[in-house]
N, C-alpha and C positions, 0 to 999 in steps of 0.2 A: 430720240429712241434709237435711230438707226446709228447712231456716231458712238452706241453707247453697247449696243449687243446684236447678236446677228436675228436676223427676221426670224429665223426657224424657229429662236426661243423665246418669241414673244409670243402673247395670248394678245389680241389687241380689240377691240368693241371702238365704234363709232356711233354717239349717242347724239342726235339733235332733240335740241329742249325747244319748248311751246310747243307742241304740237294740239294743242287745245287754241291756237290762234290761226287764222284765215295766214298763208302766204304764200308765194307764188311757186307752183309743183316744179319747176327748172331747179330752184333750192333742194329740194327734193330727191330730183332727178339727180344732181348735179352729187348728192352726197351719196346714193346711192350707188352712183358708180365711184368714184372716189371708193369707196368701200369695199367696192369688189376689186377692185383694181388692185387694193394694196390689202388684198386678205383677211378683210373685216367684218364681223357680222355689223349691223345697221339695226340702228333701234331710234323710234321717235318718242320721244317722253315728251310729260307736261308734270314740270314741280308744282305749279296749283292744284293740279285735280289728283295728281300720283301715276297717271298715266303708262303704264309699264316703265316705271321707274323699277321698283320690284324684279320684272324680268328681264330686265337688259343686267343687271349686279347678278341675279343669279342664274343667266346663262356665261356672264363670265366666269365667274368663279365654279362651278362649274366643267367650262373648258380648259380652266387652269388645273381643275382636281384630276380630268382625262389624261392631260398634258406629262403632267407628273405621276399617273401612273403608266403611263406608255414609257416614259423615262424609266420608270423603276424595272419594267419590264425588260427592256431594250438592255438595258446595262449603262444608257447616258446617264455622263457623270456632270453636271453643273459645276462649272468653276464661279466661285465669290466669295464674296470679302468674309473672311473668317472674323473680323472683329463684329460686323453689324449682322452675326446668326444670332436665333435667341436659340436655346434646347431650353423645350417646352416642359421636358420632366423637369428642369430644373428649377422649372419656373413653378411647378406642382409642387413637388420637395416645398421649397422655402415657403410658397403661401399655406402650405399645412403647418410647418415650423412657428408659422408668424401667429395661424389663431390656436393654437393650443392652449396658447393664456396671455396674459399679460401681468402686469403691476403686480 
């Protein structure tokens, strides 16, 4: 991530999975700072039970919607690959276009 975009415009979450299993709190410990260290919220999930699965996704997203509008705010402008944008209305348009009918 970092060779790829600067820290500022990342949203970044650190999620440990099992946490519905016994393991030793130094793990724990150990990702917890890891996470603050490098500007992260910290979530312990369990995919068996669901265990704030739920809420570690929608606190990121979330921080990303905050992100983006402090961006829209501020007046930052995000530089990216103009081929790999979608425009959503466009994507509206056509899927109205498509059920109108068929055969």
């Amino acid at each position: 991530m970092r060779d790829n975009a600067d820290d500022e415009d990342l949203v970044k979450i650190l999620i440990g999975n099992k946490c519905d299993l016994e393991h030793a709190p130094q793990i724990q410990n150990l990702a917890k700072t890891f996470a603050s260290t490098n500007n992260m919220n910290y979530f312990e999930t369990s995919a068996l039970t669901g265990t704030d699965v739920s809420t570690a996704f929608e606190s990121l997203l979330n921080a990303v919607h905050l992100k983006a509008i402090s961006d829209k705010r501020s007046g930052t402008k995000r530089e990216g690959n103009e081929e790999n944008m979608v425009n959503l209305e466009d994507t509206k348009t056509k899927a109205k276009q498509r059920s109108k009918g068929c055969c």
